[in-house]
Every structure is written in structure tokens, then in C-alpha cells.
N, C-alpha and C positions, 0 to 999 in steps of 0.2 A: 798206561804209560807209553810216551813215544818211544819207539825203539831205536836204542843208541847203535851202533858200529861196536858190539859188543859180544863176545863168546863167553856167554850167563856158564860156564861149568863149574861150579866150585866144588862138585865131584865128581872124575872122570878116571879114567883107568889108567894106574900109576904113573903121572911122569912125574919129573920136576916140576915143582911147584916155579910159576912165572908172576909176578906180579908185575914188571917193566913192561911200560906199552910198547906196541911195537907198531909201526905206521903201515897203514896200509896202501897200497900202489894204487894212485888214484885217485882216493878220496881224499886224504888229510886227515881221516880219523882214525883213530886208534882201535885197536882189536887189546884187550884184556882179559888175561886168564889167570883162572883161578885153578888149580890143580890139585887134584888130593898124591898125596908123597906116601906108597910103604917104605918104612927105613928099620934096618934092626938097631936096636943100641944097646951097648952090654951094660947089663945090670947090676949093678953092685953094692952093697946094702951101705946107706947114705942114710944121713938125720936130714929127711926134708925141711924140717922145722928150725932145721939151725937159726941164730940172726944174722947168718951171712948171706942166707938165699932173699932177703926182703929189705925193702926201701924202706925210706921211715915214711909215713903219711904227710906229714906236714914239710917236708922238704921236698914230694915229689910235687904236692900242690904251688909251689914255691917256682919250683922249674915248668909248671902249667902256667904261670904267673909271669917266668920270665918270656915264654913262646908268646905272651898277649904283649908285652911290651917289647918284641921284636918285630910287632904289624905296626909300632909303633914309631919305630926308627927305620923301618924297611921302605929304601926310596921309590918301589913299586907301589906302594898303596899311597891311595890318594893324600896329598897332604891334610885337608879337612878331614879324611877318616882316620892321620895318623894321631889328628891333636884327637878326636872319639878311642881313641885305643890308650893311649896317655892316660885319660881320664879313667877308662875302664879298668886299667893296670893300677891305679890309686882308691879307686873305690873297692876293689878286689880284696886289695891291702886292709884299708876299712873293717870290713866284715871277716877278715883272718884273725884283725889282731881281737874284737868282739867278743868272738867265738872260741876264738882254736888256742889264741896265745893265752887267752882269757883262762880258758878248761886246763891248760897247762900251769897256769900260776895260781890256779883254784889246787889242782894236786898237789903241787910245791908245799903249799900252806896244810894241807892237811896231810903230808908224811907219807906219800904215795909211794910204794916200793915195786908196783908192779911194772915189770920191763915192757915195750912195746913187743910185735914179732921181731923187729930189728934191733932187740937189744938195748935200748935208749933209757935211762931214768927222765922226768918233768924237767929235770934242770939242763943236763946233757942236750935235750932236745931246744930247751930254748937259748942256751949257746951255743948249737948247730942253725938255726933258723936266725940270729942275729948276724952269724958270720954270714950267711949267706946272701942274708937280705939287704945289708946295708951297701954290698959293690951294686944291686939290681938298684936301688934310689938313688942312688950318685949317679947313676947312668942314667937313670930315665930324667933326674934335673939337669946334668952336662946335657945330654941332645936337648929339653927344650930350650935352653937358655942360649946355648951355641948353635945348635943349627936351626929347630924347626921357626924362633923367633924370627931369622930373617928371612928366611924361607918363605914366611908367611908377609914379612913387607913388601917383600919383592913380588906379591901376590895382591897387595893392599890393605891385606891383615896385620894391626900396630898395635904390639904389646908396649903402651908409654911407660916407663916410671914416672914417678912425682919429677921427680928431679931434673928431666931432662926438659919439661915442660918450658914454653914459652912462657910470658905474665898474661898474655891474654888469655892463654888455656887456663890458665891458674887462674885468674879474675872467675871465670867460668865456673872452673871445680870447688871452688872457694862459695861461690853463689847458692850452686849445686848443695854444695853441704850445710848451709846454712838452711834452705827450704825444703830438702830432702831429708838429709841424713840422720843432722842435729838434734830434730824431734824427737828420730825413735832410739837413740843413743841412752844409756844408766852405765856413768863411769861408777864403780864399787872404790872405795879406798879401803886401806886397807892398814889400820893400826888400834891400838889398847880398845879403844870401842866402837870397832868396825871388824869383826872377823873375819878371816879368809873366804871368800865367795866362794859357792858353789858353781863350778864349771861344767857346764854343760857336754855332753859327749858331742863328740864330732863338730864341737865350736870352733872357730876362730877367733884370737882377742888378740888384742895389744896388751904389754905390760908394758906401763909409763911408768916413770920416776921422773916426781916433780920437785923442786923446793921450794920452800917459805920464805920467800927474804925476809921477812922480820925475823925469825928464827934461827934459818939458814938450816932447818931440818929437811933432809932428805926424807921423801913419802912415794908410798908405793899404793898404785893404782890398775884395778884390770879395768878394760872395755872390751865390751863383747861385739864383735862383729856382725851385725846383724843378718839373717839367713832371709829377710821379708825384703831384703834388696838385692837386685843386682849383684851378685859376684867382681865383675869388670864395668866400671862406669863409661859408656862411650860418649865421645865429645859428637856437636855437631858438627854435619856435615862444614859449614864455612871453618870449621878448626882441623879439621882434619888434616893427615898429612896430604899433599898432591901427587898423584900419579899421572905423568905425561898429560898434562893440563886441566885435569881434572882431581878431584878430591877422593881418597883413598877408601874402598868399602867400607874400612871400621877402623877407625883409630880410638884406644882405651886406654884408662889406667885401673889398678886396682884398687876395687873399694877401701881397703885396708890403710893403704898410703895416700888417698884422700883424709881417710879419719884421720891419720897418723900427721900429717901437717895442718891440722886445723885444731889441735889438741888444749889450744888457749881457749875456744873457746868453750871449752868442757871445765876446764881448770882457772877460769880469769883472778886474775893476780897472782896466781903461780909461775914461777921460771921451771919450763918443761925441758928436763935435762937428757933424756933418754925414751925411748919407746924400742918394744921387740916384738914381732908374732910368735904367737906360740898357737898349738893346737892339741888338746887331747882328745884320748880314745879312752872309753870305760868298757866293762865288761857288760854286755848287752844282753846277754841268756837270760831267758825265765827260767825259774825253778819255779813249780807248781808241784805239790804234793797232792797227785790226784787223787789218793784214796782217802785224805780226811777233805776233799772239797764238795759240801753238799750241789753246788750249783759250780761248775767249770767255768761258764763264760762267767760269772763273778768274780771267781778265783784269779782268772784268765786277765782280766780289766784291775784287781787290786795289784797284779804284779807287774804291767804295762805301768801302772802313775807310779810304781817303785822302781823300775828300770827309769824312768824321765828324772829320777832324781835321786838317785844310789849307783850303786857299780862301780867297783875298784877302777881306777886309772891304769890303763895297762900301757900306755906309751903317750909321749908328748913330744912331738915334733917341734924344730925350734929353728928359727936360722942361725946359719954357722958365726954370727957376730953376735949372741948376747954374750955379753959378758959370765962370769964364772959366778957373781957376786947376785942375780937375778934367777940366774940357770939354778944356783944352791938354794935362793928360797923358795922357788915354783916346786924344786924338789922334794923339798922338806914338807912345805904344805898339802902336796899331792901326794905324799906318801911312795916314790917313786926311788930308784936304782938309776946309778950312772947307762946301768943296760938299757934302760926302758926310754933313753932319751936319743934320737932320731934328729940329727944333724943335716939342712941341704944348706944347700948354695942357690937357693934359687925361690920362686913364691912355694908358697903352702898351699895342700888342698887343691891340686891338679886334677881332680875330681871335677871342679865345677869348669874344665875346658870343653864338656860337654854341651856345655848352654852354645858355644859357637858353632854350632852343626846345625842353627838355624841361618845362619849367612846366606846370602843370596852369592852363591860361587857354586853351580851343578857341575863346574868343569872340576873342582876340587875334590868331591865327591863319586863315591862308586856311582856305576848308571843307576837310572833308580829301575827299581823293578817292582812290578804288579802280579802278583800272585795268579792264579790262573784258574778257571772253573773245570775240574774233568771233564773229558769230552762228551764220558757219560751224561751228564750233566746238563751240556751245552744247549739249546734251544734250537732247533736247527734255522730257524727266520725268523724274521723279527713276526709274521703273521700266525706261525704256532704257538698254541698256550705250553708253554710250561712245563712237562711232562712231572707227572707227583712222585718226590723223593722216597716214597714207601712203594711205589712199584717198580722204579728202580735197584732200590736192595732187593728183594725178592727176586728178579731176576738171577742177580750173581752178588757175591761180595764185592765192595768197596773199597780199592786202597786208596788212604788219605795222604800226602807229603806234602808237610809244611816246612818253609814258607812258598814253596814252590808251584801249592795248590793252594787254592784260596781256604784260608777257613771261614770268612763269611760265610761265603757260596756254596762250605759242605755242613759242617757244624753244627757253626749257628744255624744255619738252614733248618737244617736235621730237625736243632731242638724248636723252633721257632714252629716251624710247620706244626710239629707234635702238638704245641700249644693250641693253636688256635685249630684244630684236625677234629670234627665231630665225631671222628670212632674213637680217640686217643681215650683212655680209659683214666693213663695215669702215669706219671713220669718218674722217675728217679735215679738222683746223678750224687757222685762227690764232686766238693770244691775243695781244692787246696791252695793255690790262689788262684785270685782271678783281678780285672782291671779296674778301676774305681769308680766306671761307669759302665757296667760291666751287660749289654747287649742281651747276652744268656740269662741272667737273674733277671731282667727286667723280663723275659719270656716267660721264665718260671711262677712271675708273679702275674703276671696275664695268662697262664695257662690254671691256676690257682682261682682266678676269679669268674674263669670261664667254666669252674665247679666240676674241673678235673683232681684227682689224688696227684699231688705231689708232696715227695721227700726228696730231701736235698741234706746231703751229710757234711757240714762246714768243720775242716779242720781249722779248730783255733788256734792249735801250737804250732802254723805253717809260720817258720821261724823270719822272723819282720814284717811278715803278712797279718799279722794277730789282729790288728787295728782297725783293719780295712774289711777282714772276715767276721769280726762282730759288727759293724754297722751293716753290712747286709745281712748278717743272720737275723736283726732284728728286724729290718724291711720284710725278712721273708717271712718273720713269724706275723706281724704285722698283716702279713697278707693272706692268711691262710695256710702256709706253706708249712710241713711239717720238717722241720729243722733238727739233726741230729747233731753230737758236738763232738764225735768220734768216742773213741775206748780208751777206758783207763790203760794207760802202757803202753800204746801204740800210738803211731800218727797214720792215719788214714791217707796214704800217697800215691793211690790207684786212681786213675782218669777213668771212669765207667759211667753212661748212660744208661736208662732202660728205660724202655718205651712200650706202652702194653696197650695195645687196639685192637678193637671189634669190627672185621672186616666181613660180608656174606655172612654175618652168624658166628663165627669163628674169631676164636682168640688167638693174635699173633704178639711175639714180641720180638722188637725191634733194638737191637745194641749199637753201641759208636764203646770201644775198646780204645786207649792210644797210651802215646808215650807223655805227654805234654800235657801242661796246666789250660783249663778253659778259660783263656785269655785272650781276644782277640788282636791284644797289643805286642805281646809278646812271640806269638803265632805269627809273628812278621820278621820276627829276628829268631827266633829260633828253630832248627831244624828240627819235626817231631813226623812221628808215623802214628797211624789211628787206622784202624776198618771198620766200617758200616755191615751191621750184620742182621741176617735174620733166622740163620741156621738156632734150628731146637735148642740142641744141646749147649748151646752160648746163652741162651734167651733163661734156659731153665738153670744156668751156675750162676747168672747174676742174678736169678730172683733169690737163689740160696744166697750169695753174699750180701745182697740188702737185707736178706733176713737175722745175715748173722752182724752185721753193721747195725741195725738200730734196733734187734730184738734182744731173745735170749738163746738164739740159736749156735749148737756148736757144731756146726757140718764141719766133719773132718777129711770129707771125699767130695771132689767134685770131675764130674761126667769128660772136661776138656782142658780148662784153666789151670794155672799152677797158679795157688794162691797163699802168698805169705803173710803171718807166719806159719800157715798152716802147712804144705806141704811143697812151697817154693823149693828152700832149700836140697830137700831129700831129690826131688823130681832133675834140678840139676846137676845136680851130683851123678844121679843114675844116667842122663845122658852124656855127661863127659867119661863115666864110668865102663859105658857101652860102648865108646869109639874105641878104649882103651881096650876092651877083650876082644872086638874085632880085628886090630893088628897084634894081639897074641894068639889068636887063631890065622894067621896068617892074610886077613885082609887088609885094606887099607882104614886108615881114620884120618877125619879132616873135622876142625871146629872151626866155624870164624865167626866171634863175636863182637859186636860193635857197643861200647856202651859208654856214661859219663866218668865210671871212678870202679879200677879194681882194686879191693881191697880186704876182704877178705882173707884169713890167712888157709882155711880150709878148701877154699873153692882153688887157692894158689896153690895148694901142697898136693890138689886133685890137676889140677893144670897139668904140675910138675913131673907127674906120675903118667901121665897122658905122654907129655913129651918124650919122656924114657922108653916110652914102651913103643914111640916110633909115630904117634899122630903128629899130623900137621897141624900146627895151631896160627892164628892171625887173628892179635887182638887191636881192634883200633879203638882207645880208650881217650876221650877228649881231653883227662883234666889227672885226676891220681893213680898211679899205676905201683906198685907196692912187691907186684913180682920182677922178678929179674932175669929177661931175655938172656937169650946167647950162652949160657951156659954151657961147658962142656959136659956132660953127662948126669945133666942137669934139665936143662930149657934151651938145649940149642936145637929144637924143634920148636919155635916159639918165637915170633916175630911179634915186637908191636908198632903201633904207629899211632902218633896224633895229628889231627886236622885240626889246625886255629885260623879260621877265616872271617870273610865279610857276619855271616851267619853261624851262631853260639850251637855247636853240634848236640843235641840233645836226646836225639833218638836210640833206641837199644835195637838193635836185632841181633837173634840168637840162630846158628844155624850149625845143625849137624849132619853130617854125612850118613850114616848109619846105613855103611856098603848099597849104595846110590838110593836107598828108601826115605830120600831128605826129608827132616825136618826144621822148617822155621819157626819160630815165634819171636814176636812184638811182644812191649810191655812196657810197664814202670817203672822195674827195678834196674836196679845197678849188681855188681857184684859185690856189695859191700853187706858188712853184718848187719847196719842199722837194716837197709831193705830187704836181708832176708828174716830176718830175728823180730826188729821192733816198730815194723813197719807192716801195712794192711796195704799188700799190693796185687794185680794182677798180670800176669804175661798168658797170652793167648796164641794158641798155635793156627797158624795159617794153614789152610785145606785146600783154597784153588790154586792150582797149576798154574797161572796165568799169575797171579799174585806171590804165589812161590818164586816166580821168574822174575818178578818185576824188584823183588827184596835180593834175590843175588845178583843182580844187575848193580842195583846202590852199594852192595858191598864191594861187588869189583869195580865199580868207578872210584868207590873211596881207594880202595888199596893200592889203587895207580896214583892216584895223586902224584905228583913232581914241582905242585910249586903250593901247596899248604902244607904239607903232611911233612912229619917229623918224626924218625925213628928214634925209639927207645933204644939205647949202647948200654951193655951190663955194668959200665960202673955209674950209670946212672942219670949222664948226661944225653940229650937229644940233640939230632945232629938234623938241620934240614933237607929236604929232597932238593934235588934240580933236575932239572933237565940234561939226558946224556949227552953228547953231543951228536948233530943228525937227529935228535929227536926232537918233537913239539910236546911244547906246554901241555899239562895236561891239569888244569884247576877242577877238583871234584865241584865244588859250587857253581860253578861257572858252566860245566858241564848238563849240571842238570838240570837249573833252568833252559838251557836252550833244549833238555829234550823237553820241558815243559810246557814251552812253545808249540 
């Protein structure tokens, strides 16, 4: 890694811990320290466990939720990336309410008494999560409707309504829905011998009320909005609106309110008296009962066509003008609560403003960036061959950082080469997800055919990924490829390679260890860490954990790795447990870990205990944080911070001081119960000095952060950074691309 204007100490002999940059004379760059702090604190026998000391889960995710839809209104980021943050903040929503609102109205119904750590009953929680969520949608529909709408005309970008249409555009749309739409459109009615339709999750429909003039009976009708079209219809170019003598990038209407005006001719001879959008959300979780499923991916595929067509309704979004007389009977029929219904001002399904980040506007957009090959790597002219990726690990270990370093060009490489590599013996990797054309698998089965051993362990239950990991699991069986479908109990969520070749007579094995799914699409937007290894005692705990993944192996000890559930938990516990006796013996302790979600209440109450006793702690946790910073005699040794940027923060590292004997380690896990308890993960400790240095280097650029980063306030809320005054920006992402360069 290039070296930044950076002082890597994140353990140094007691001062004040510093995280604000300070500028240095000359360059423009920042110098960043990281300092380990002794401090004594009087100890006083406290209930760490109280529910005063912890967040609730699903509200601090909520406040993760609102930092995405503050990149969203924040007039620094591009206005094309702010309508990409919109969407993300509404698809976010999506899978919360699935899942999490889901699992809590699943307890409600079954008489759930058990409190959260912070004290909450199922119902409490979801009258705390309504109250809070509904000022966060009224926000994020006021900015699009009020500011980013014009924002974007004054840019060429045109959100039409129906309504404001000229007749030519209408003649047009009118045309449009005739030869497009009309075809794929099935209005449902809905009376004595038509029953209430099944709604699809995450649809959008119309509700029409039409009448009979011979009768003069009012009738109620859904139409489903179709997902095989267009979201926003765009006019052409000659209709468009004009910018300065020319015609506007994109002028659109929504598909919705095309149907919505052309409704006669779905209903002809009916007088169309009304129409409204509405959208629901179901509960989307598999339940599979693994121990009576003789075959899992059957089990796995019978509960997927039950989720397409079952799942309680857990919310229905609606615009603020239907009527009360419509709103009562979508209620009644859906089985729903005045709570469950989700009122905007504005369109539905802000989700799909993602499709407009293919516009041709780069000035709208962040720069674009190209990932980079290590230098190790690098070719040095275009007239030398190549140098072989298996004598480069052997050399030294490998750090990987994505999206900053290419994953093509390390990875895929990796596994690619492996494939088609005449000593390669035999391969074998988890998937948990991966991309629907997915590069890796297509190696795995060209390495399969080339009448190498490959095993590939596909989690089925990687949750919304289910779909996409059974049709390649069946290409791979198809291929040769020994296919494993994880363990009863557990979800398989460890990223691990192994590579086993015959080099000179001799058997090596070759690991790729990381944080991140093998995805090459996602490996562009997500920040992840990985080592390329060929050190023994790596080579020889993954061939134990392949053994204990698709045999009958129970290794309860392994040589390097901390592997859960087997002794993740215990192994962290003992190192925050060890900082902790190091400043009761009078030296210093310093932790800083970076990860997705803390949540655990054990690993917080060990935190907790850490801070009392006078370590330094710095967590930078992207998304749920569940302890509570700033305590007085408590956690006011405990600082946290979030980063919500260009790039989806995803990587872990762990690092201890252990009176300057540091330890780091990479991994998969998070701090939470499911990754230490009901998860098969791996975290691997880092051994070169060089690599040691290049992982506290990313933790002190993160911690300096002043224009992503967001600190965690003990009642809850986060407050963003700035810049002091006299000092320069300091964007972690932004940062380390250019040391990438």
C-alpha cells in the first residue's frame, strides 16, 4: 500500500489519545494519530446489564438508515448520487420491514414476553420504530418532491405528472399504453364472485372504483403495476422539455399515472370514478425446519414458491389522498392496523430512482473510479510475461482492499489461475452470495472439467440470495463440482478459498481469507479486506474447516483462526479481557475495532468492563451499534464513529494493543450473536509487519474522517463531523483511493 502522510501508532506510550487531523507545514496532508490512553476509573459495583446501558437494535438500525438518507439531502454529493441514496434509503426500508418488522409481529402473535437488552416488549418496539420512522419518510418525500425535483430540471432531469402534460405528450402516452402497456396489464375485480386478489409483495397497484351506469353500482378493482416495464416512462426526445435550445436529457412520467389515465380502456363502458396507489410489504423470512428436511435445497425451493405467494402483510404505503372509505377496505382485506399503514405526499416506491444513475450526466455523478492492480502484481512493461500469482504469495502475504484494489485482477485471478494451473490438485471455497453471472463459478466449473477436485459450500439460506444460489449450485453439480449445502443450524458466512498444488514434488496450499462476498459486482461498491496466503498453519485450519463444513468432523482447536461457533466468541472475549488486566496492572490497553453491527450484549458488557478499567476503546461500526458511548463510569472510555459514504463500509478489522505486542485480525464476523453463536465464520490474524501497518494505517484514516463519519452521542443520536476551522477535509474514501493510485 502507498504510503499516506500518516503516523500508523495506534499504540504508543501513554498520551492523549488524538484522532483530529492536524495539517502538516508544507504538504496539505494530514498526519493522524492514534494513541493508546492509561486512565484510572473508580470502580463501583454497577448492573452492567441494566436496560439503560443498551440501544434497542432496530432503532439504532433506523438511525443507520437515517445517515443514508442524509447523503441523500446533503447538497455536497452529487445530485445523481443523491436520487442513488433516496433509493437506497427506501429499499433499506424494504428489507427492514421483511424481516425485522416481520420477526417482531411474528412475536406479537405468538405472546413473546421476552424483553430485548434494552428493556422493550415486540409491541413497545414497534411503537418505537413507527414513531420514529415516519418524521424519516415525510423527509425523504418533502426533499424529493420540493427540492431534488427541481434540482434535477434545472439540470434537464423531468419528473412530468400526468397532469401537467401537454395533448401531444398525452396523444403519445396514450399511444405508448395502448402498444406497450395494455397487453401486459390483468385488472382483478373485486365482488360476490371475484375474491380479494392476492397481492404481491413489494407490488405497486392502483385501486379503481368504477361504476355501472345501468346500475349505478359502485365496483372495486386492483391493477397491478407491472415490474417487466419501466418504472418512469420517458418521452421522446422531440417532446421533451427544451433547455437553452435544445431538448432536456430526460423528461418522464410515471408508469402508474399513464395506467391511471387510460383506465377506460381496461374498464370500457364503466364511469372510472377514482383510482389510488397503494403498495405492500409481506413478511419475506424462510422458515425451513432443517432437521425433518431430507434434502435442504428441496426444502429450501418448496419455501421460496411459499414466500411468492404467502407472507403476512406487514405495511402498505398509500398516498396521503385516498379516501378513508378505500384505505378501510385494502385494510380489512390485508388483514392490517391503522399502524401498518404508511402515508407520503409524494410517488411510491422511491426504490426504483435507482434505474436513473444510468443518464448520461458524469458531471452529476461521483468521478468514476477503476479499482487498481497491487503493485505486487503490476506487470512491469508491456514486453514481460506476467509474473505467476502462486510465486508471488510465497514470497510474502497479500493484502487485498476492495474497491480500492481490483478484485478481478487479485481474486478472481487467484481462483481463475488455480483452475486452469497444472499442479493445482483441488480447490475449495464458500459461497454465500455471489452475482448472477458470476466469473468465479464459471472457473470452478472449468477447473471441474480440467479433472481437478473441487468442493464449493453454497449457503442456500443467504437470505434473498436463496434463488440465485440454487441455480448455480445445480450448474456446479451438473459440472462435476462437489457441492455442499452448509449445516443444520448454522449459515456458512465465512469467505475462504483453498488451493492445494504440487509444486518440485511438494504439496502447498494456497488461502485467499477476506471480509466480503465473492462477487465481482459488489466488490465495486463495497469496502472489503482479504489476504492471499501461503503460510502452513492457514493452509492446514482451512483444510480442518473444509473438513469440518462438508464432513463429520468436530475440530474443536484450530493452529491460527478464531472459528465460530467454535471458539470465535471465547478467543474475543480473552483479547478484550487481556487489555483489560493489562491496565489493572498498571499498563496501558487500547482496542480499535472496525466492523458492520455491534450487537451483542456480552461482547458490550466486556466492552463496558474494558472501559472502566481505563482502555482506550474506538469503535467504528457502519450500521447498528447497541452500546452506549460516553458514559460516565461507564463507557466514557469508548468512542464510536460511523462512516456512510460513496462506498457501503463492509470490512472488519480487529486490533489490540496487548502492551505494544499488536494484534490484528481480518474476518467475517461482526460483533453480533448470530456471527458468533449461529454462524460458521472465520477471522484470521495478520503476521507481517508490513501488513500489520498497512491495517492501522485504514483505521487511522477512518478515525479522522471529518466529512463521512459520524459520532455516536450516549442518548443515541449521531452528530456529523466537519471540518475545524483552519483545517482540511479529510474524506476517508476519498483518501484512500488516491493512496491507491
Amino acid at each position: 500500500m502507498a504510503r499516506y502522510l500518516v503516523q500508523r501508532t495506534l499504540a504508543h506510550p501513554p498520551q492523549q489519545l488524538t484522532d483530529a487531523a492536524s495539517d502538516q507545514s508544507g504538504t496539505g496532508q494530514s498526519q493522524l494519530k492514534i494513541m493508546a490512553k492509561s486512565s484510572k476509573t473508580t470502580i463501583t459495583d454497577i448492573n452492567l446489564g441494566d436496560p439503560q446501558y443498551y440501544f434497542n437494535r432496530e432503532l439504532s438500525w433506523l438511525e443507520f438508515n437515517d445517515r443514508v438518507l442524509h447523503e441523500a439531502t446533503d447538497p455536497r454529493t452529487p445530485l445523481l448520487e443523491r436520487l442513488k441514496f433516496m433509493s437506497i434509503f427506501s429499499s433499506n426500508l424494504d428489507e427492514f420491514f421483511m424481516v425485522r418488522v416481520a420477526g417482531l409481529k411474528q412475536q406479537l402473535e405468538a405472546n413473546v414476553r421476552k424483553l430485548t437488552p434494552d428493556g422493550r416488549t415486540p409491541s413497545q418496539q414497534l411503537e418505537a420504530i413507527s414513531d420514529r420512522l415516519r418524521p424519516l419518510i415525510n423527509e425523504q418525500h418533502q426533499h424529493f418532491e420540493k427540492v431534488l425535483r427541481s434540482q434535477l430540471a434545472r439540470e434537464g432531469v423531468h419528473f412530468l405528472d400526468y397532469m401537467d402534460l401537454n395533448q401531444e405528450q398525452r396523444t403519445y402516452l396514450q399511444n405508448y399504453f395502448e402498444e406497450q402497456i395494455f397487453p401486459v396489464l390483468t385488472p382483478l375485480a373485486v365482488d360476490p364472485s371475484h375474491p380479494f386478489p392476492y397481492i404481491s409483495n413489494l407490488s405497486l397497484n392502483l385501486a379503481a372504483v368504477v361504476k355501472d351506469p345501468d346500475t349505478g353500482e359502485e365496483l372495486f378493482a386492483r391493477v397491478k403495476v407491472p415490474k417487466v416495464l419501466p418504472r418512469f416512462v420517458p418521452l421522446p426526445d422531440s417532446l421533451r422539455h427544451r433547455k437553452k435550445e435544445r431538448s432536456a436529457v430526460w423528461t418522464g412520467v410515471p408508469l402508474e399515472q399513464v395506467i391511471a389515465h387510460n383506465l377506460e380502456s381496461l374498464f370500457p363502458g364503466m364511469n372510472i370514478l377514482e383510482y389510488h396507489p397503494f403498495r405492500i410489504t409481506r413478511n419475506a423470512d424462510l422458515a425451513v425446519e432443517e432437521d425433518e428436511a431430507d434434502d435442504l435445497l428441496l426444502a429450501i425451493e418448496q419455501e421460496l414458491r411459499k414466500r411468492r405467494v404467502s407472507g403476512s402483510v406487514v405495511r402498505m404505503e398509500i398516498h396521503v389522498t385516498m379516501p378513508d372509505t378505500v384505505r378501510e377496505m385494502l385494510m380489512r382485506e390485508l388483514k392490517l392496523q391503522k399502524s401498518d399503514i404508511y402515508e407520503v405526499d409524494s410517488l411510491l416506491g422511491l426504490g426504483d430512482l435507482m434505474g436513473l444513475m444510468d443518464l448520461p450526466l458524469p458531471e452529476l455523478k461521483d468521478p468514476p473510479w477503476t479499482p487498481v492492480v497491487p503493485s505486487r502484481l503490476r506487470t512491469p512493461s508491456a514486453e514481460e510475461e506476467e509474473e505467476d500469482l502462486f510465486s508471488v504469495i510465497c514470497r510474502a502475504d497479500l493484502l487485498l482492499h476492495h474497491p480500492y484494489q481490483s478484485f478481478s485482477g487479485t481474486v478472481l485471478r487467484f481462483i481463475t489461475q488455480a483452475a486452469h494451473d497444472p499442479g493445482v490438485l483441488a480447490i475449495k471455497m464458500t459461497l454465500y452470495r455471489t452475482s448472477g453471472d458470476s466469473p468465479i463459478l464459471n472457473a470452478l466449473i472449468s477447473a471441474a472439467e480440467n479433472g481437478k477436485q473441487v468442493a464449493v459450500l453454497v449457503e442456500l439460506k443467504a437470505r434473498f440470495d436463496e434463488e440465485n444460489n440454487i441455480l448455480w449450485a445445480r450448474k456446479l453439480e451438473q459440472a462435476g463440482v462437489h457441492v455442499v449445502y452448509g449445516l443444520v443450524g448454522l449459515k456458512t458466512h465465512t469467505k475462504v478459498v483453498l488451493v492445494v498444488r504440487r509444486h518440485d514434488n511438494k504439496i502447498k496450499r494456497y488461502v485467499h481469507i477476506g471480509t466480503g462476498n465473492y462477487n465481482p459486482k459488489t466488490a465495486r461498491i463495497y469496502t472489503d479486506l482479504g489476504i492471499l496466503s501461503c503460510r502452513d498453519d492457514l493452509g492446514a485450519d482451512l483444510t480442518d474447516l473444509f473438513n469440518f463444513l462438508t464432513g463429520y468432523s468436530r475440530q474443536r482447536s484450530y493452529r491460527k483462526l478464531l472459528v465460530a461457533p467454535v471458539n470465535l466468541r471465547d478467543r474475543f472475549l480473552a483479547l478484550i479481557n487481556r487489555e483489560i488486566e493489562n491496565c489493572r496492572q498498571g499498563g496501558t490497553g487500547r482496542i480499535v475495532a472496525k466492523m458492520n453491527a455491534l450487537v451483542d450484549p456480552q461482547i458490550i458488557t466486556t466492552l463496558y468492563e474494558a472501559s472502566r478499567a481505563g482502555v482506550q476503546i474506538d469503535l467504528i461500526v457502519r450500521g447498528i451499534c447497541c452500546l452506549r458511548p460516553g458514559l460516565p463510569g461507564v463507557s466514557e472510555n469508548i468512542r464510536v464513529i460511523s462512516v456512510v459514504g460513496r462506498f457501503l463500509e463492509h470490512s472488519r478489522i480487529y486490533y489490540f494493543h496487548n502492551q505494544g505486542k499488536e494484534e490484528v485480525y481480518i474476518g467475517s464476523a461482526d460483533w453480533m450473536r448470530r456471527n458468533l453463536d449461529r454462524r460458521v465464520e472465520a477471522v484470521v490474524p495478520i503476521e507481517d509487519p508490513e501488513i500489520v501497518k498497512d491495517l492501522q494505517e485504514i483505521l487511522a484514516i477512518m478515525m479522522a474522517d471529518n466529512r463521512q463519519a459520524w459520532e455516536l452521542q450516549p442518548d443515541g443520536s449521531y452528530i456529523q463531523r466537519h471540518p475545524a476551522d483552519g483545517t482540511n477535509e479529510q474524506c476517508a474514501q476519498k483518501i484512500l483511493m488516491e493512496m491507491a493510485n
